[in-house]
TITIDO-411438 format. One record per residue (C-alpha): residue in three letters; z negated, y, x negated; residue number from 1. Coordinates in steps of 0.5 Angstrom, whole numbers. Example, Ala and Ser with C-alpha at 12.3 -4.5 7.8 and 13.67 -1.06 7.14 Angstrom:
BEGIN
@r = ala&pz = -16&py = -9&px = -25&k = 1
@r = ser&pz = -14&py = -2&px = -27&k = 2
This chain:
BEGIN
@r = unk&pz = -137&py = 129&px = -146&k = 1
@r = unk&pz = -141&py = 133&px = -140&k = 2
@r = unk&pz = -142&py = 140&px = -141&k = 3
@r = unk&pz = -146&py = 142&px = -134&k = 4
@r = unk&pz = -151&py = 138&px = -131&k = 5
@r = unk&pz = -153&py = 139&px = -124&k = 6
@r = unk&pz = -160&py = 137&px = -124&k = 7
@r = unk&pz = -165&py = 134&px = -118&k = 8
@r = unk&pz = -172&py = 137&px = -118&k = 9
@r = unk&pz = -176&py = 132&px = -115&k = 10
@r = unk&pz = -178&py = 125&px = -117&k = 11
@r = unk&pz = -172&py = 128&px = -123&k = 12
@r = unk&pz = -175&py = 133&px = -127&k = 13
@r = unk&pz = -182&py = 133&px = -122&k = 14
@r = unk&pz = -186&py = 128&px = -121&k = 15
@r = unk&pz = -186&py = 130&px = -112&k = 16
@r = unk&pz = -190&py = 124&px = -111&k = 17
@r = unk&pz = -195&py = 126&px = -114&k = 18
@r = unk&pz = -194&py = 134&px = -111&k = 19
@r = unk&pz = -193&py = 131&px = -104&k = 20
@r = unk&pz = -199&py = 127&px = -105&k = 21
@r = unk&pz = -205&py = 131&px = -107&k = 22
@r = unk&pz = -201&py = 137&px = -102&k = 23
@r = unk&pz = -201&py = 132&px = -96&k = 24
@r = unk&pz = -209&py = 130&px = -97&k = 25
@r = unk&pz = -212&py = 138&px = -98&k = 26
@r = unk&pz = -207&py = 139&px = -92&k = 27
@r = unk&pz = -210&py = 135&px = -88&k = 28
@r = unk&pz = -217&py = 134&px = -90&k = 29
@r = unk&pz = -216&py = 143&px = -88&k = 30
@r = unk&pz = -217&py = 141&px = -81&k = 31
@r = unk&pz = -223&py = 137&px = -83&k = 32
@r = unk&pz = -219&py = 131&px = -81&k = 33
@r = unk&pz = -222&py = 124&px = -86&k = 34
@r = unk&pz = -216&py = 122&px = -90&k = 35
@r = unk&pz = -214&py = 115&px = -90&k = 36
@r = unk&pz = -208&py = 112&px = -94&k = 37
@r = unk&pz = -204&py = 109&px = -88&k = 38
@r = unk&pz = -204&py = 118&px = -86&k = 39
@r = unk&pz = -199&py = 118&px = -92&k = 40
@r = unk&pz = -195&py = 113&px = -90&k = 41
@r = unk&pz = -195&py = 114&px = -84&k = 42
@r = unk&pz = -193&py = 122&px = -86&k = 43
@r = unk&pz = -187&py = 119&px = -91&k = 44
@r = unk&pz = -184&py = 115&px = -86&k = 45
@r = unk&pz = -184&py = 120&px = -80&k = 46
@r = unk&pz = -181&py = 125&px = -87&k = 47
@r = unk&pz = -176&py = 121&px = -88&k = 48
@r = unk&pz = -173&py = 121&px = -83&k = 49
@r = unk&pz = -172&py = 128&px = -81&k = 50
@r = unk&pz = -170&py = 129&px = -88&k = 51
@r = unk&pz = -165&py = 123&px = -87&k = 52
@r = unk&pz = -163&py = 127&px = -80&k = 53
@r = unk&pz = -162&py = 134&px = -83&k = 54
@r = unk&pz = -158&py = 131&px = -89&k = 55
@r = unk&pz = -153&py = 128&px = -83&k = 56
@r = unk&pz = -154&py = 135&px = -80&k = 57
@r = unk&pz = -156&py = 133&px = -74&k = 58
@r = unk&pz = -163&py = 138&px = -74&k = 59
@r = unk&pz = -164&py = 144&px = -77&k = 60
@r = unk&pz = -169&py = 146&px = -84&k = 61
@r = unk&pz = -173&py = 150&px = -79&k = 62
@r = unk&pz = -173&py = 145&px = -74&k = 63
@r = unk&pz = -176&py = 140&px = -79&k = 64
@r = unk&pz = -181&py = 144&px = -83&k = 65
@r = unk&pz = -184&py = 146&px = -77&k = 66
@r = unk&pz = -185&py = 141&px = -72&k = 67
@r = unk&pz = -187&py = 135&px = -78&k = 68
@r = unk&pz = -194&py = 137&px = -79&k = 69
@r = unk&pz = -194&py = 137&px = -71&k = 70
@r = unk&pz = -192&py = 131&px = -69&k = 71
@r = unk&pz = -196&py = 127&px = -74&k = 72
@r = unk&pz = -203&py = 130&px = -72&k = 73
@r = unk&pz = -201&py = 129&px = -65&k = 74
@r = unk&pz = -201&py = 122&px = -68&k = 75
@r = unk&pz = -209&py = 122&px = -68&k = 76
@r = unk&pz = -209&py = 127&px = -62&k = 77
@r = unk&pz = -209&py = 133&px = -65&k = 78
@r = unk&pz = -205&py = 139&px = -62&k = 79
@r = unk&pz = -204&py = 144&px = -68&k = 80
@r = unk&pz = -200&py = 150&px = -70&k = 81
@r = unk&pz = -194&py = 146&px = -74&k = 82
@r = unk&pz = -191&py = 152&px = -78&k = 83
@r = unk&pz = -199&py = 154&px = -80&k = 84
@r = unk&pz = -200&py = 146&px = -82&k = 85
@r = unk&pz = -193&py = 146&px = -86&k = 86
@r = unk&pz = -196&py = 153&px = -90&k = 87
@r = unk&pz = -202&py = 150&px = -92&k = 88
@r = unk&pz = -198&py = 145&px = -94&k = 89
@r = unk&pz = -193&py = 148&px = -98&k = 90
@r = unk&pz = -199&py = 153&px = -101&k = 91
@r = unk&pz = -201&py = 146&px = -105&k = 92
@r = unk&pz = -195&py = 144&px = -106&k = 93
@r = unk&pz = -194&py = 149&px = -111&k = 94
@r = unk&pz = -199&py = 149&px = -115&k = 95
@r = unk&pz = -197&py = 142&px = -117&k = 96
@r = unk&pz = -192&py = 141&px = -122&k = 97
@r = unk&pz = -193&py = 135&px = -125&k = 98
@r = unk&pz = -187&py = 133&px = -130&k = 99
@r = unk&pz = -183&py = 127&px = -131&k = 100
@r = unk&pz = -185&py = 123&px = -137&k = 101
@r = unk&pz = -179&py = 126&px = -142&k = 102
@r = unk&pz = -176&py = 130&px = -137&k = 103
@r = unk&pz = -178&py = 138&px = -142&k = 104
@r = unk&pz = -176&py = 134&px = -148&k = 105
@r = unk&pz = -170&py = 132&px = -146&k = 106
@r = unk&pz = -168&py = 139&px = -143&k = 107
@r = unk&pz = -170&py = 143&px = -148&k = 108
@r = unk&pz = -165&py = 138&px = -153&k = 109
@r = unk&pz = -160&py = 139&px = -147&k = 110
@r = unk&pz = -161&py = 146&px = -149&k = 111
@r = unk&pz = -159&py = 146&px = -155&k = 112
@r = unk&pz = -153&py = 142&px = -155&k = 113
@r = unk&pz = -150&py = 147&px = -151&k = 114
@r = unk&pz = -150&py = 145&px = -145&k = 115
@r = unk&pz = -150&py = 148&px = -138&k = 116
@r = unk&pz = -157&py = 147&px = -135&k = 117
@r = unk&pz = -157&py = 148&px = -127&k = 118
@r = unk&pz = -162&py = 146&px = -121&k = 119
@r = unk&pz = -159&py = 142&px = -116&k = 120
@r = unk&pz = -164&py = 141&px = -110&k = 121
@r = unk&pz = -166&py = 140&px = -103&k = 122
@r = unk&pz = -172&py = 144&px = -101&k = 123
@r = unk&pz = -176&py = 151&px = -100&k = 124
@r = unk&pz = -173&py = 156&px = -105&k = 125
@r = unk&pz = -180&py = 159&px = -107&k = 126
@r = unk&pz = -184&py = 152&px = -107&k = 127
@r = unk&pz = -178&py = 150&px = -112&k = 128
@r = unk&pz = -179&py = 156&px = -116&k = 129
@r = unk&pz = -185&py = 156&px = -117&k = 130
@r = unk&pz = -187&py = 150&px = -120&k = 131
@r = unk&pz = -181&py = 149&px = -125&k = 132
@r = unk&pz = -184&py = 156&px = -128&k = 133
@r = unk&pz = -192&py = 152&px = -127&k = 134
@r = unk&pz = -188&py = 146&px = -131&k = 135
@r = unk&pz = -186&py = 151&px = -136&k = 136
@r = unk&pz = -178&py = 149&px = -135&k = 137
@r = unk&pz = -175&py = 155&px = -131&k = 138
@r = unk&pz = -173&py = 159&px = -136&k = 139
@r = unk&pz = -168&py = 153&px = -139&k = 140
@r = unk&pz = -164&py = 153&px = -133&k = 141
@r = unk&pz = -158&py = 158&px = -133&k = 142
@r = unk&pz = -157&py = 158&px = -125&k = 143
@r = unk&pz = -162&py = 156&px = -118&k = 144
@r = unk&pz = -158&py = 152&px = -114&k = 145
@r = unk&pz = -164&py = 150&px = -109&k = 146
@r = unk&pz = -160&py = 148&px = -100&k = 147
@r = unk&pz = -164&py = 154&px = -99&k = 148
@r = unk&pz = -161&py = 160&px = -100&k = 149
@r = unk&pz = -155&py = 155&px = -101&k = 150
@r = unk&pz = -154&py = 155&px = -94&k = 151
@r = unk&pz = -152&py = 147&px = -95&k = 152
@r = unk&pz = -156&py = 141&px = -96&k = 153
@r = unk&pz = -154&py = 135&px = -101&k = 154
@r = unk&pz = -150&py = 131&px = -100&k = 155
@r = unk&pz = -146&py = 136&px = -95&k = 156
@r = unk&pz = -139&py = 138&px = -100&k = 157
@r = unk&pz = -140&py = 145&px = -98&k = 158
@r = unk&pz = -147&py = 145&px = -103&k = 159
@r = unk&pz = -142&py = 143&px = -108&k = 160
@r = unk&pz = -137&py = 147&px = -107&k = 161
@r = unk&pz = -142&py = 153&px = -106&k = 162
@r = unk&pz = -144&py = 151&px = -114&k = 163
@r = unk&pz = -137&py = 150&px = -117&k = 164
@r = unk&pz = -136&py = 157&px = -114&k = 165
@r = unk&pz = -142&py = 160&px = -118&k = 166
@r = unk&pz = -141&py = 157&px = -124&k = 167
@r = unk&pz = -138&py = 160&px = -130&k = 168
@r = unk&pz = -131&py = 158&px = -133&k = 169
@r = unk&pz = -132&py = 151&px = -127&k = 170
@r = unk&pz = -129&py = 145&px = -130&k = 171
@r = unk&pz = -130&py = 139&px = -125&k = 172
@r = unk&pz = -129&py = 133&px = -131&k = 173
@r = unk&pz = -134&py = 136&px = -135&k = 174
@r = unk&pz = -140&py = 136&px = -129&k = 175
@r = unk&pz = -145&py = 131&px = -127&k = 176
@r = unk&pz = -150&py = 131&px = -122&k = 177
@r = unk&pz = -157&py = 127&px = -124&k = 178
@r = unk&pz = -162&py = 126&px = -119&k = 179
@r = unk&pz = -166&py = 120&px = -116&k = 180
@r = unk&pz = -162&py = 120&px = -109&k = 181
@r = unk&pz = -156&py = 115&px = -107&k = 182
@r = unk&pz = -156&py = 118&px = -100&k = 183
@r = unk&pz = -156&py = 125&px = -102&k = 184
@r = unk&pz = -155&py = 127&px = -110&k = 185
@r = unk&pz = -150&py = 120&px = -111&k = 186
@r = unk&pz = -146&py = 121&px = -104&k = 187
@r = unk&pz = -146&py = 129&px = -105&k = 188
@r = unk&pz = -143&py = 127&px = -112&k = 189
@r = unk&pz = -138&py = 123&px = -109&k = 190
@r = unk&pz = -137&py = 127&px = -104&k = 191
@r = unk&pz = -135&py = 132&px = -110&k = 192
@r = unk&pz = -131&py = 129&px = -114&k = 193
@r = unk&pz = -136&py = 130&px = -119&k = 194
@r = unk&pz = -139&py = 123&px = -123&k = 195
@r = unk&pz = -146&py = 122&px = -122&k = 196
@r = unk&pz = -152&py = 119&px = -126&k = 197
@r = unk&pz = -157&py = 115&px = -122&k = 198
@r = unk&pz = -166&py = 116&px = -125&k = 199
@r = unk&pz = -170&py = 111&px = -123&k = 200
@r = unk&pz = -176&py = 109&px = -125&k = 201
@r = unk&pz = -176&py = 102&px = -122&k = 202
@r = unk&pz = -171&py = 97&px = -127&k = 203
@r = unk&pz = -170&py = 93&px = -120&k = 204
@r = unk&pz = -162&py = 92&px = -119&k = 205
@r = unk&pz = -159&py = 96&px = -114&k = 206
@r = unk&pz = -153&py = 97&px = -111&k = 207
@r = unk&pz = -149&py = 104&px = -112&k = 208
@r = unk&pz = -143&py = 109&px = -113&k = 209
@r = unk&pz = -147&py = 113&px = -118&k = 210
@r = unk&pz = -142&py = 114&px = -125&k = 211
@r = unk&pz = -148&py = 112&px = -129&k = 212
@r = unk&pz = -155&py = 109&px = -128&k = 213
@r = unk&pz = -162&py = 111&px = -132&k = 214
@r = unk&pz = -169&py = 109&px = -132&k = 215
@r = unk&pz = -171&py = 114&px = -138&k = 216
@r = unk&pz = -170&py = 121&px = -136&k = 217
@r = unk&pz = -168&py = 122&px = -145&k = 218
@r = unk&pz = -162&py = 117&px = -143&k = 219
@r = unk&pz = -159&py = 123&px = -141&k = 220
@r = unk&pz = -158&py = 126&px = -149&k = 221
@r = unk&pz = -153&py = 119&px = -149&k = 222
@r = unk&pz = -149&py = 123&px = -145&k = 223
């Protein structure tokens, strides 16, 4: 039986497509720019793969944050000040905390059971804070591991090994990673040594090193 659960924030524990929806919309609508969907696709592609090139740690976090909004808005012909785009952004963002269906429940029982409830995120520190205290689920976690202040991103072994070395009375056959990643929650577990639980919502067959798969946040109590 696991004792300590690593936990993804985003799209695991909150819902962050809706956050970064409704954050994305107010940002751009800021610069009186009429909001269309193809924007946010757009947007979301351009994300992806800055996100995949920092996990690969072939950019930087302050390279990312602060060039994306620039380069989208250069898109529609517009010069901006990226740094100030990526603030008004973040600004919304936080104000969003929407949870994943089951997500408090399950939590909470986890709690109760015993268990050694820690964040495990990539993403800004204070936004992460911020909206696990909105969604009323701050205080059931025991540590912040957040790619932040952690120096590291998933799935880099050094995220990992910075948890182990902060977790009281450590034991790596009792610890699973939860997230809804495979490129950096699952291949960070199997970078780790740890097992693994892959969430997603979609019932469609995929393909994964991940331990465990679910697609009902609770399944986690089975564990």
């Amino acid at each position: 039986m696991y004792q300590i659960f690593l936990l993804d924030i985003d799209n695991t524990l909150l819902d962050f497509d809706a956050a970064e929806e409704q954050g994305f919309i107010k940002m751009i609508q800021s610069y009186d720019l009429e909001f269309h969907d193809e924007m946010l696709s757009q947007y979301k592609k351009m994300n992806r793969h800055l996100w995949d090139l920092l996990e690969q740690e072939k950019i930087g976090r302050e390279e990312l944050l602060n060039t994306r909004f620039h380069e989208f808005f250069r898109l529609y012909d517009m010069e901006i000040n990226g740094e100030e785009a990526e603030g008004r952004y973040r600004e919304h963002l936080g104000n969003n905390s929407d949870l994943i269906p089951g997500a408090k429940e399950a939590l909470i029982q986890l709690k109760q059971m015993g268990k050694q409830l820690y964040t495990a995120s990539n993403g800004v520190y204070s936004t992460q804070i911020q909206r696990l205290k909105n969604a009323g689920i701050f205080h059931l976690f025991e540590g912040m591991f957040i790619s932040e202040k952690v120096g590291y991103e998933k799935p880099s072994l050094y995220f990992f090994q910075h948890c182990f070395n902060h977790i009281p009375n450590f034991e790596k056959e009792k610890t699973i990673m939860v997230g809804d990643s495979i490129s950096s929650d699952i291949q960070g577990a199997v970078n780790a040594g740890i097992d693994s639980c892959l969430f997603i919502r979609s019932l469609e067959p995929m393909q994964t090193a991940a331990t465990h798969t679910i697609h009902d946040i609770t399944e986690l109590l089975n564990f």
